[in-house]
C-alpha positions in Angstrom: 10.6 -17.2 -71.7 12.7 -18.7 -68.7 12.8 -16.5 -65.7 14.4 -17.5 -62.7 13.5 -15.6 -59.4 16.0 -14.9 -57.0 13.7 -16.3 -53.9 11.6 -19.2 -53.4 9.9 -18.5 -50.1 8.4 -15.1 -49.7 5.0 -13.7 -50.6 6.4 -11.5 -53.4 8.3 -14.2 -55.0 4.8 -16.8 -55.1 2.8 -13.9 -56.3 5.3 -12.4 -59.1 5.4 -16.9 -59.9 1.6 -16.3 -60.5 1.7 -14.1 -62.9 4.7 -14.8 -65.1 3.4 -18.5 -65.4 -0.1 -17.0 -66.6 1.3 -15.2 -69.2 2.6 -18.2 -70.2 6.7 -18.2 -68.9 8.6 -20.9 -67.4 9.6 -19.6 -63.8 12.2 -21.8 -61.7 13.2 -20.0 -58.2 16.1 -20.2 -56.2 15.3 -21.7 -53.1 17.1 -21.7 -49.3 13.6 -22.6 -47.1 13.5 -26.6 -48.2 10.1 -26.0 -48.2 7.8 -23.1 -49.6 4.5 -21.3 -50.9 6.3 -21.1 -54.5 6.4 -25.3 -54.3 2.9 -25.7 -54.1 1.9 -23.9 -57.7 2.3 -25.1 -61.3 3.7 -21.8 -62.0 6.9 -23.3 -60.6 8.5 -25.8 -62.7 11.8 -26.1 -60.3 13.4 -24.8 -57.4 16.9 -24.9 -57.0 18.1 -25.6 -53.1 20.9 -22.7 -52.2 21.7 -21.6 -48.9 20.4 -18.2 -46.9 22.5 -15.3 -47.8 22.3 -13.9 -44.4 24.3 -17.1 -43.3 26.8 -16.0 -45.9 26.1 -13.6 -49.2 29.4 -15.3 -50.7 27.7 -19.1 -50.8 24.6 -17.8 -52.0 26.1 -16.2 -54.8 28.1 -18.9 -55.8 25.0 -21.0 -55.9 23.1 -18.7 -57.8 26.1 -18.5 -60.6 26.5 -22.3 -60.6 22.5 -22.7 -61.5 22.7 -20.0 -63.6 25.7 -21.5 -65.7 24.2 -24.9 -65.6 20.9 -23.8 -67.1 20.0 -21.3 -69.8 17.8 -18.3 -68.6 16.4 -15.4 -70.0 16.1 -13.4 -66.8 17.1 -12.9 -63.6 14.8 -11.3 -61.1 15.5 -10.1 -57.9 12.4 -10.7 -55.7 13.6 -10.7 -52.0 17.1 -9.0 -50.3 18.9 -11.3 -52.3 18.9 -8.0 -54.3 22.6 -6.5 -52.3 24.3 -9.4 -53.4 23.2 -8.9 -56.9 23.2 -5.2 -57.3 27.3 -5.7 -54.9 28.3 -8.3 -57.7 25.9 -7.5 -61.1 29.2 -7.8 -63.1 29.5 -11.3 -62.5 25.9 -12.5 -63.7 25.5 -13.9 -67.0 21.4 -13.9 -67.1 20.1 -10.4 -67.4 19.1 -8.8 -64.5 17.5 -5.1 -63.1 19.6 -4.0 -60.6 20.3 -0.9 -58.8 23.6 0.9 -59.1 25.3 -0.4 -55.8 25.9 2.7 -54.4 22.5 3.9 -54.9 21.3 0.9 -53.4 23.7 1.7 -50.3 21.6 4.5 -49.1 18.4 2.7 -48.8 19.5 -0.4 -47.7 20.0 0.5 -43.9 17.5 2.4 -42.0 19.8 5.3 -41.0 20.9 5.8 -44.5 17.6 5.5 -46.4 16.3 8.4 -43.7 18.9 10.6 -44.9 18.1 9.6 -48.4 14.6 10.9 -48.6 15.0 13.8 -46.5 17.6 14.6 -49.3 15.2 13.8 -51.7 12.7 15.9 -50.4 10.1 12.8 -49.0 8.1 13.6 -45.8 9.1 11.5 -43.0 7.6 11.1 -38.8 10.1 13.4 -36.9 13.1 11.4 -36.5 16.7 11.5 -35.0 19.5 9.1 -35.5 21.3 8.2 -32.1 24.7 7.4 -33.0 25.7 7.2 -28.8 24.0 6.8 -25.5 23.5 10.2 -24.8 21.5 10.9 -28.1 19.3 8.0 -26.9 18.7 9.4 -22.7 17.9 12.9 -25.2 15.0 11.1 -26.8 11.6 12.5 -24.7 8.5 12.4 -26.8 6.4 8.6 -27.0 5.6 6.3 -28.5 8.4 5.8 -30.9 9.5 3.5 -33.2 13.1 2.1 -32.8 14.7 1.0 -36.2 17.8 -0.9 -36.5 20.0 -0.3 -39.6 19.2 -3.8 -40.8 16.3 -5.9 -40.1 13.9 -7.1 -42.6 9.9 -8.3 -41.9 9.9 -5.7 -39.0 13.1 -7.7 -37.6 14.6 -4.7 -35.9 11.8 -2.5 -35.4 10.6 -1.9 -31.8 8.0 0.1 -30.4 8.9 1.9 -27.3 6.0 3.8 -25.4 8.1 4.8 -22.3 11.8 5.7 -22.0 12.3 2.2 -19.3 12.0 0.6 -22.3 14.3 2.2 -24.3 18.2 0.1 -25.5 20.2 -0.2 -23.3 23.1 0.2 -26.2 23.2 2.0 -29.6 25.6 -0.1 -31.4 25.9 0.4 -35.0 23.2 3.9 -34.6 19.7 3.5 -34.1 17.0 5.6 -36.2 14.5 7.0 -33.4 10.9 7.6 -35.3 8.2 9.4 -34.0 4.6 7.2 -33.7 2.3 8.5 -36.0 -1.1 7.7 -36.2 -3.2 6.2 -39.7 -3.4 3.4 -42.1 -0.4 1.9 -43.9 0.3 2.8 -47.5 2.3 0.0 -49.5 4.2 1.9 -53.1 5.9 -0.3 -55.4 7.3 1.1 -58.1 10.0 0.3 -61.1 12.8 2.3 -62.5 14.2 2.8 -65.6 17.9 4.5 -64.7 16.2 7.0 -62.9 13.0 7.3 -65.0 9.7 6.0 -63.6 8.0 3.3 -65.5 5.6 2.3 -63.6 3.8 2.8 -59.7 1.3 1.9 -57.7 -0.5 2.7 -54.1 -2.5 0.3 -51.8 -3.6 0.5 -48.1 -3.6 -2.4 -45.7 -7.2 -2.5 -44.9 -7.0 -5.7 -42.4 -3.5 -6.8 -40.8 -2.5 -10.6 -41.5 -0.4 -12.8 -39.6 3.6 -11.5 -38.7 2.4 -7.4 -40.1 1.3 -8.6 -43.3 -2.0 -6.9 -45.2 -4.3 -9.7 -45.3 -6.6 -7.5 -47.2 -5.4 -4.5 -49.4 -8.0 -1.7 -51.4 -5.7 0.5 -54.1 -5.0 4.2 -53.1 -2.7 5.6 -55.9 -2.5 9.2 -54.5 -1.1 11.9 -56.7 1.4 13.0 -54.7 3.5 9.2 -54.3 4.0 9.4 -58.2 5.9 13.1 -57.5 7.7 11.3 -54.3 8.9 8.6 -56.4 10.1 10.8 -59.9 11.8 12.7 -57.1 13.5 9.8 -54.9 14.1 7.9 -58.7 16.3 10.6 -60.2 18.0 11.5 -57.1 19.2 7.7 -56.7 19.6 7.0 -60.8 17.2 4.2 -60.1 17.4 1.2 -61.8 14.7 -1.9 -61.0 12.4 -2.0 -58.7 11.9 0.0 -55.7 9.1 -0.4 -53.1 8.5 2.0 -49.9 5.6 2.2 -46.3 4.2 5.6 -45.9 1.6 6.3 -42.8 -1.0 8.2 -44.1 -2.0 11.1 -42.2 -4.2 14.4 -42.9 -1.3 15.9 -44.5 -0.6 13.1 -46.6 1.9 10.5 -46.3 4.6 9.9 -44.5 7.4 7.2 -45.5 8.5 5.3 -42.8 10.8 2.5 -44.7 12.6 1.8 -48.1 12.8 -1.3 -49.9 15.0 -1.7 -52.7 12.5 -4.8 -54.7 9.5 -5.2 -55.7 7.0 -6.0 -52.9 3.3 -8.0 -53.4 2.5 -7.0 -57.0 -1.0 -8.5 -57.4 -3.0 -5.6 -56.2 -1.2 -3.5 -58.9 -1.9 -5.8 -61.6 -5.5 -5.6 -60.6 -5.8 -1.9 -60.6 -4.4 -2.0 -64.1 -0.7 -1.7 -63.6 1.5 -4.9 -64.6 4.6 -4.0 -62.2 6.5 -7.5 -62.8 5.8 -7.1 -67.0 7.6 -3.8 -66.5 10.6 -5.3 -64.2 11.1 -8.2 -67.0 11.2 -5.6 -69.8 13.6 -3.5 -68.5 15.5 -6.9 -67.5 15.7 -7.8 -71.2 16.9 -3.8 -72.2 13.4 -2.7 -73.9 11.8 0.5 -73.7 9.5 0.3 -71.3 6.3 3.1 -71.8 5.3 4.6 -68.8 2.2 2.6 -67.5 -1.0 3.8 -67.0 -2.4 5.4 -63.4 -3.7 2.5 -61.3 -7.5 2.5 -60.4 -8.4 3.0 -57.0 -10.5 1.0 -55.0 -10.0 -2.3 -56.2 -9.7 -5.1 -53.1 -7.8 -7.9 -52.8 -6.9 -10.3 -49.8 -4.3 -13.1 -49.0 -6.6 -15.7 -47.2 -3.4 -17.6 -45.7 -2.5 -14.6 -43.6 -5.9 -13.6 -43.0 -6.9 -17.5 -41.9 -3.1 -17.5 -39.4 -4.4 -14.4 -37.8 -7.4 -15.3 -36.9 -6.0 -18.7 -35.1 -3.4 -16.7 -33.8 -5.7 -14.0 -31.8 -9.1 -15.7 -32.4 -8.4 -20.1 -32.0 -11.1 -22.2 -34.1 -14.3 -20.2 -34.1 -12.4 -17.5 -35.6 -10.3 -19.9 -38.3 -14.4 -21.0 -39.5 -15.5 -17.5 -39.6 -12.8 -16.4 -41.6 -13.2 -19.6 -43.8 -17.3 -18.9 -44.4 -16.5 -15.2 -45.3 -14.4 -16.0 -47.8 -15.9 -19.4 -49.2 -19.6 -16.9 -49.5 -17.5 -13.6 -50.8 -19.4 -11.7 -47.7 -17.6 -9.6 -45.2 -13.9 -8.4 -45.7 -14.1 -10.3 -49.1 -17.0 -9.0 -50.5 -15.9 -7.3 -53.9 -12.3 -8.7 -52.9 -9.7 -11.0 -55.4 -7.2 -13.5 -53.8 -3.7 -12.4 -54.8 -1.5 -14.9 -53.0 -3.2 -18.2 -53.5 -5.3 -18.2 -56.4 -6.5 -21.4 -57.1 -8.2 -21.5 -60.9 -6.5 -23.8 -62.9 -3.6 -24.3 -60.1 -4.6 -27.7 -58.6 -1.7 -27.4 -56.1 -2.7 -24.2 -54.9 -6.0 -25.4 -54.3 -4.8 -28.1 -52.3 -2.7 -26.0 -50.1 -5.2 -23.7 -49.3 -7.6 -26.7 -48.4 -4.8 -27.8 -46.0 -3.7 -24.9 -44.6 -7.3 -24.2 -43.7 -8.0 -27.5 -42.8 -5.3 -27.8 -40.0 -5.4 -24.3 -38.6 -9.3 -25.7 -37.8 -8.0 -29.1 -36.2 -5.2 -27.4 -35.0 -5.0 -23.6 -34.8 -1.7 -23.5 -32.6 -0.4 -24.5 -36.3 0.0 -20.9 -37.2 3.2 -20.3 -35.6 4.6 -22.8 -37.7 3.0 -21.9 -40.9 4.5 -18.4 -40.7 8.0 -18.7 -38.4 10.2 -19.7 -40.9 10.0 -18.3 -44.5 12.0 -14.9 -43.5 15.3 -16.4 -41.9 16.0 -17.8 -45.4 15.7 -14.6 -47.6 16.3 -11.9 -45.0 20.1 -10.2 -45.2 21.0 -9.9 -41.5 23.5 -7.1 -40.5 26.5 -9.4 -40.5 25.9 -10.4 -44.1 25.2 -6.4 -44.8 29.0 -6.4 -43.6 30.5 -9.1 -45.7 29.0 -6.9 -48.4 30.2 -3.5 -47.7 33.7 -5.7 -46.9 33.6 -7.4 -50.3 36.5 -7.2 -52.2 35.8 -5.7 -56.1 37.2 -8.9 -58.0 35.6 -11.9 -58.4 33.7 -11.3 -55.2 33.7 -14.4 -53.5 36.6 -13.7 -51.3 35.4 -12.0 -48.5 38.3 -9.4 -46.6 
């Protein structure tokens, strides 16, 4: 089957490459970074150069239409933000793709409206206020908090203020004011069947990568997210895949941000839950059986993010202790399954890893480079959020 994915450059989009070319699909990827991890597979036959949609959603989507005119597909599936423009303009793409309804997709999209959306559906949340003015934000008086932007993807947006000197100076377009909590970070993807859920899954980030990412990951499918997500599902008519962070405390978790895609799906598949199988069915309009509970405990790691952390904080001696641990399986990778690079039977990926490791060792100020530019070309910034919400109903690429 031909799939073609609707990013080239993130970590979701190289690891959903993985495993649709090992069950034997062709996967092409629309590409706007030049340059990217899904280059450096075999899973990859092609990538097709299109520009950022945050430099303009209207280009990128006539890109994406021109490719998928040009060549035949089977599927289309959204792996990065490139999801808005899809779910905006669904109408107008001829492969099949899972998309949200696009006003369900409106109120998770933006910070302030995705907090609304799971108080209404019922989700736990840190205590949180949305300053729509000034003197909302001099109210604020408990620390730490986080301070969300409406729009920001990869933490873009996201600042943590310990003391109020520290706080905006200006509110802008509202800012969502989130109480600090304190516990590990719970990543739930999950996938929709208009409204009904197909499919789930629960990890922790048991060691922090490079940028915020979970260099190593153990599965924690907790009872209670499969309830949060039926809930949040039918409220929202869901339909794709949905992804979500949750702190977890001693009363459970605590969602802190909505993703409307599927995010990292490797640590699922291991635990016995095939979240991109389930996406691509729905994408072709089959019934989809509700998947099994994923096991717990199983481990997995991304060495590239572990390997541009440790030069990052640690220089050279940290870059070779991270490379013995995971060349011997001892330490954090005891037990532990790469999910991002995975290098049997992918010369390619082999050689990338050897590189990556290779330089960060010569060189470990190399990191910055390594890891810098892959979000800019996927992320949706707030002005292309706004050409969206603008966008006229026709043909949609005329912009008001």
């Amino acid at each position: 089957m031909r799939v073609l994915l609707s990013d080239g450059a993130g970590l979701t989009s190289r690891q959903v490459a993985t495993i649709l070319g090992r069950a034997g699909h062709h996967v092409e990827v629309l590409d706007a970074a030049g340059f990217a991890l899904t280059h450096a597979t075999r899973w990859v036959r092609r990538a097709h150069r299109v520009p950022p949609i945050g430099r303009s959603p209207a280009e990128w989507l006539a890109a994406a239409i021109a490719v998928l005119e040009r060549d035949r597909f089977d599927a289309l599936l959204p792996t990065q933000e490139q999801v808005a423009v899809l779910a905006r303009f669904a109408a107008q793409i001829s492969a099949p793709v899972a998309v949200p309804p696009w006003d369900a997709l409106r109120r998770v999209q933006d910070k302030l409206s995705a907090a609304a959306t799971l108080t209404e559906a019922g989700l736990p949340q840190p205590p949180s206020t949305v300053a729509a003015d000034r003197a909302a934000l001099d109210g604020v008086t408990e620390f730490p908090v986080f301070v969300k932007h409406p729009i920001g993807t990869a933490s873009a947006g996201v600042q943590r203020v310990d003391d109020r000197s520290r706080l905006p100076e200006t509110v802008d377009d509202g800012l969502l004011i989130q109480r600090a909590v304190d516990g590990p970070l719970l990543m739930v993807q999950s996938v929709f069947d208009h409204g009904r859920l197909v499919a789930w899954h629960a990890c922790r980030r048991a060691r922090e990568g490079s940028n915020g990412g979970a260099s190593h990951k153990i599965s924690d499918p907790r009872p209670e997210v499969a309830g949060h997500l039926r809930a949040l599902g039918a409220l929202l008519g869901w339909h794709g895949a949905l992804s979500m962070d949750a702190i977890v405390t001693a009363d459970g978790p605590l969602y802190i941000d909505v993703n409307p895609r599927l995010v990292e799906p490797v640590n699922a598949l291991r635990s016995g839950v095939d979240l991109v199988g389930a996406l691509l069915g729905i994408t072709l309009g089959e019934t989809v059986p509700a998947a099994p509970a994923p096991r717990p405990g199983v481990r997995t790691h991304q060495l590239i993010l572990a390997l541009t952390k440790a030069a990052t904080v640690g220089g050279r001696g940290a870059v070779a202790r991270e490379l013995a641990h995971a060349a011997t399986g001892t330490g954090p990778y005891r037990d532990s399954a790469e999910e991002l690079t995975p290098a049997r039977g992918d010369l390619r990926t082999a050689l990338l890893v050897t590189a990556v490791g290779g330089g960060l060792l010569v060189r470990p100020r190399l990191a910055g480079r390594l890891t810098g530019g892959a979000v800019a070309s996927y992320s949706l910034t707030p002005s292309a959020w706004r050409e969206l919400l603008e966008a006229r109903d026709n043909r949609g690429l005329t912009w008001r």
